[in-house]
Short mmCIF file of the C-alpha atoms (twelve columns), coordinates in Angstrom:
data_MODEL
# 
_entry.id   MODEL 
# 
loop_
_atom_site.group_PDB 
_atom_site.id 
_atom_site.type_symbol 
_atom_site.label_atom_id 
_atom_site.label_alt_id 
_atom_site.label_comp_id 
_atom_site.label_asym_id 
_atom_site.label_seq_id 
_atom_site.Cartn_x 
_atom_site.Cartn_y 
_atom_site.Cartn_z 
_atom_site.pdbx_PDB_model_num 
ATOM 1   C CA . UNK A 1   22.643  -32.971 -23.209 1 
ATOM 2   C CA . UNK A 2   19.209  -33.851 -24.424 1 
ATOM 3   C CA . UNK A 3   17.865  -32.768 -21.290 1 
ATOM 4   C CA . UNK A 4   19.613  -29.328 -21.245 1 
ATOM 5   C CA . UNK A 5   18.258  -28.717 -24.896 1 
ATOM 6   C CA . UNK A 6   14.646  -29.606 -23.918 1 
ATOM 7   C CA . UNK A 7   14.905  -27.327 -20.900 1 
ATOM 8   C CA . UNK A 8   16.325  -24.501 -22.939 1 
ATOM 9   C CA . UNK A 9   13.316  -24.881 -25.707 1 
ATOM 10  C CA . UNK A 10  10.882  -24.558 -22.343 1 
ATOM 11  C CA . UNK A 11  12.598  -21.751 -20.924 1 
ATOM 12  C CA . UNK A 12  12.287  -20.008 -24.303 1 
ATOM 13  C CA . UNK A 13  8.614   -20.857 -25.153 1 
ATOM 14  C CA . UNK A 14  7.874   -19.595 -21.620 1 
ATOM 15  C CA . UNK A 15  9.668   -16.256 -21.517 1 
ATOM 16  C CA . UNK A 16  7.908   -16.108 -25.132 1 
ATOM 17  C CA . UNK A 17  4.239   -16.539 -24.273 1 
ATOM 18  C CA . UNK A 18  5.225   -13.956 -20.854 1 
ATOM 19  C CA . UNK A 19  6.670   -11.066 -23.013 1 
ATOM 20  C CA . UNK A 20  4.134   -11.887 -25.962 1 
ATOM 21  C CA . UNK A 21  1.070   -11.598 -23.329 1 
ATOM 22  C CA . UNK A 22  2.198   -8.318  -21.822 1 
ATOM 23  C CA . UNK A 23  3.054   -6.709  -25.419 1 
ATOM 24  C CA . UNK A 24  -0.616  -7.396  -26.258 1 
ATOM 25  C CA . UNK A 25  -1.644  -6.070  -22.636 1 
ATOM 26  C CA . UNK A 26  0.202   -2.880  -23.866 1 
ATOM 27  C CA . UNK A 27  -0.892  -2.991  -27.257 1 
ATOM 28  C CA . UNK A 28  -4.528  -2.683  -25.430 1 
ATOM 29  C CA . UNK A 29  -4.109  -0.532  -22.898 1 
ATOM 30  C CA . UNK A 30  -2.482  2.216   -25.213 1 
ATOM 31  C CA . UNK A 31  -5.590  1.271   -27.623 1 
ATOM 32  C CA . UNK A 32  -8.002  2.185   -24.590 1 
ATOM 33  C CA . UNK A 33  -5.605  5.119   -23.803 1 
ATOM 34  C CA . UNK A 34  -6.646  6.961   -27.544 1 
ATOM 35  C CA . UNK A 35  -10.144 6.009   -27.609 1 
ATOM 36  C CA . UNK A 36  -10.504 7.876   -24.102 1 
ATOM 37  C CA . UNK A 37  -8.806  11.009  -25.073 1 
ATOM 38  C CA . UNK A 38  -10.453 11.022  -27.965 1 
ATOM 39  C CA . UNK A 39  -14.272 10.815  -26.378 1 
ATOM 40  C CA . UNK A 40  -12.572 13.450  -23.711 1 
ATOM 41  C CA . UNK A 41  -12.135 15.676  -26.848 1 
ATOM 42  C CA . UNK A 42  -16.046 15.287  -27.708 1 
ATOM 43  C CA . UNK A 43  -15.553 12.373  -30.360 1 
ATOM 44  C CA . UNK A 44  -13.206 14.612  -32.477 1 
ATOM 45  C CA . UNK A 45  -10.478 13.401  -34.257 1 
ATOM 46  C CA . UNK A 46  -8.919  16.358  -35.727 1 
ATOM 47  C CA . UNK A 47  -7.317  17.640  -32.363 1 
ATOM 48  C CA . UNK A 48  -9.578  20.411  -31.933 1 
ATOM 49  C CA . UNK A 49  -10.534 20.985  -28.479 1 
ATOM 50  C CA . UNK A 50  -13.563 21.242  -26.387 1 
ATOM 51  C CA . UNK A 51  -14.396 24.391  -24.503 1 
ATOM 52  C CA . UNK A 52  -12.571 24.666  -20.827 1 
ATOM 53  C CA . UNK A 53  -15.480 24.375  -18.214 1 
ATOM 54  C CA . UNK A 54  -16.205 27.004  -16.079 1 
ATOM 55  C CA . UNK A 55  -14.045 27.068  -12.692 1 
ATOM 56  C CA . UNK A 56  -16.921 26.748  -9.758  1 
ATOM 57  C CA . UNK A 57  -15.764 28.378  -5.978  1 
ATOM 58  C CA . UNK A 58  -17.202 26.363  -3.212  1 
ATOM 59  C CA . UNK A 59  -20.153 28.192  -1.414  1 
ATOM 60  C CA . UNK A 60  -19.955 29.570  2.097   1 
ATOM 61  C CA . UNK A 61  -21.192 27.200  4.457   1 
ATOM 62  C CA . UNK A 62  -23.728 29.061  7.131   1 
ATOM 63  C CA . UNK A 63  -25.506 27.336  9.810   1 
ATOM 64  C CA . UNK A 64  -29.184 26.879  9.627   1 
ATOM 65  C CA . UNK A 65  -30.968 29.255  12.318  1 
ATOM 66  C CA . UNK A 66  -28.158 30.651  13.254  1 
ATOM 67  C CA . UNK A 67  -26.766 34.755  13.286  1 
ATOM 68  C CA . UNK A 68  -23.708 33.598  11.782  1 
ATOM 69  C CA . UNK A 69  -20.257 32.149  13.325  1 
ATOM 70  C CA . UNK A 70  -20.509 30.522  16.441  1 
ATOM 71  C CA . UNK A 71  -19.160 31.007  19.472  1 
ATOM 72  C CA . UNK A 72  -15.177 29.918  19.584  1 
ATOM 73  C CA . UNK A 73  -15.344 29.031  23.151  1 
ATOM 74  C CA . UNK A 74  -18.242 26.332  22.063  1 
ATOM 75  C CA . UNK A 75  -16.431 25.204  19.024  1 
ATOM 76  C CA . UNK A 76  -13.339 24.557  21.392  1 
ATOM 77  C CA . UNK A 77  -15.528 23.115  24.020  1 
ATOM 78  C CA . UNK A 78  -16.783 20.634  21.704  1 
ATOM 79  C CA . UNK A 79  -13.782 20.201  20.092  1 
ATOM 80  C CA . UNK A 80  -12.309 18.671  23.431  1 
ATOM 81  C CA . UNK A 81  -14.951 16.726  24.276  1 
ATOM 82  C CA . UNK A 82  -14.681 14.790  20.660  1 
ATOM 83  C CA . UNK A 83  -10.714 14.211  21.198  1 
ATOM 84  C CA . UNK A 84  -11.439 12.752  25.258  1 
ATOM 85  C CA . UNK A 85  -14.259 10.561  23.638  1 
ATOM 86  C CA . UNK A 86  -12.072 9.533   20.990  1 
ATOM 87  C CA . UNK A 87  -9.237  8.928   23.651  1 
ATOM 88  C CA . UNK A 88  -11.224 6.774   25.916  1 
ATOM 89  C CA . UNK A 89  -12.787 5.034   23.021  1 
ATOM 90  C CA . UNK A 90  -9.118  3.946   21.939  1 
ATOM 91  C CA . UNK A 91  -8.415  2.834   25.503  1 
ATOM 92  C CA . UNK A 92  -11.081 0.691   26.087  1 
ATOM 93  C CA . UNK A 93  -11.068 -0.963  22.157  1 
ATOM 94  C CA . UNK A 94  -7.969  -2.730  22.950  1 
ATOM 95  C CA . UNK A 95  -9.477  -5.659  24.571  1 
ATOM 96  C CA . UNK A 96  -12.750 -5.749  22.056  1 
ATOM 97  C CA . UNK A 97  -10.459 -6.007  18.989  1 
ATOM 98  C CA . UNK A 98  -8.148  -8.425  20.069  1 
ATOM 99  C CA . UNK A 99  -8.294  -11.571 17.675  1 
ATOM 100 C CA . UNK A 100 -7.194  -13.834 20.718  1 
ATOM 101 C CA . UNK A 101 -6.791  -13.408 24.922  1 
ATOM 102 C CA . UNK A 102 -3.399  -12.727 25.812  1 
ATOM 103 C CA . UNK A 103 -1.801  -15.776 26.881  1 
ATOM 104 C CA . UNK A 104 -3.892  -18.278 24.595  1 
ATOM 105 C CA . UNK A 105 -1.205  -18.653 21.946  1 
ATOM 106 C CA . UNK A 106 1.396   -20.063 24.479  1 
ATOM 107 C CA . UNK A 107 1.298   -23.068 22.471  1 
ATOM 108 C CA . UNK A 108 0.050   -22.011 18.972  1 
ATOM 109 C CA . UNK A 109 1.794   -25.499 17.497  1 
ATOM 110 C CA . UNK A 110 4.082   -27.802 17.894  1 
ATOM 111 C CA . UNK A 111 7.018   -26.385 16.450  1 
ATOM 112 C CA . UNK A 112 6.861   -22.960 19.065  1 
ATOM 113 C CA . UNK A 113 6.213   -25.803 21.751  1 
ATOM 114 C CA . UNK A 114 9.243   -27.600 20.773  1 
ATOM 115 C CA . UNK A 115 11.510  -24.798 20.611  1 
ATOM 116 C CA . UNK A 116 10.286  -23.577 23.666  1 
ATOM 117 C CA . UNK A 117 11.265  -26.207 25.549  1 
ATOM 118 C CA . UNK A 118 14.959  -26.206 23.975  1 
ATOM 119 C CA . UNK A 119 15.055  -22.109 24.929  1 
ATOM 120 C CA . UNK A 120 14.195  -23.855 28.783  1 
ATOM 121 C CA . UNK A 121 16.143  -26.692 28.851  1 
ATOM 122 C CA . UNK A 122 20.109  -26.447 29.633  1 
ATOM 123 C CA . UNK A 123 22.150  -28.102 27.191  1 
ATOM 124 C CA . UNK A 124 23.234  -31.617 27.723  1 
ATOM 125 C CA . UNK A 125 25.632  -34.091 25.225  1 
ATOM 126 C CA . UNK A 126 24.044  -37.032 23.681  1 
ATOM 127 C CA . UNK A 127 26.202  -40.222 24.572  1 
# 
């Protein structure tokens, strides 16, 4: 019964220091929370608000030296020639990023080797 008592008193002390380190984890982080909405705000504790920033549109991008658009049947032609590198570039990275050659991991240890064997071996009684 002593034991039982001793193991309760650990369980609690444990579960204590667990829930007492994350309640000052949460103390903190809700600490860090306020002091970064409040430099947000411009350092102002009262609630008042800093001016909205000016929405900025994206530019229009133009090509140097060029007219203006160019020509859809070259932006299609080199559009397919990107996705057939790209698909023989997948093709031939198979081998390269391979961590081992097929076949070398027949007998990775001795546990596959062992069971191995049983999956081969016909099942006979013991006598």
């Amino acid at each position: 019964m002593a034991d039982l008592g001793f193991g309760l008193q650990i369980t609690v002390l444990g579960m204590g220091i667990v829930f007492g380190v994350l309640l000052l984890l949460w103390g903190l982080l809700t600490l860090a929370l306020r002091f970064e909405s409040r430099q947000a705000r411009g350092g102002r504790g009262d609630g008042a608000r800093a001016p909205e920033a000016a929405v900025v549109t994206p530019g229009v991008v133009r090509l140097v030296g060029g007219p203006g658009d160019p020509d859809p049947a070259l932006v299609a032609a080199v559009t397919i020639a990107v996705l057939r590198h790209t698909e023989a570039l997948r093709l031939q990275a198979a081998p390269s990023m391979r961590s081992y050659w097929p076949g070398s991991l027949l007998f990775a240890s001795r546990w596959v080797a062992a069971g191995r064997t049983r999956q081969g071996q016909s099942w006979r009684r013991r006598r």
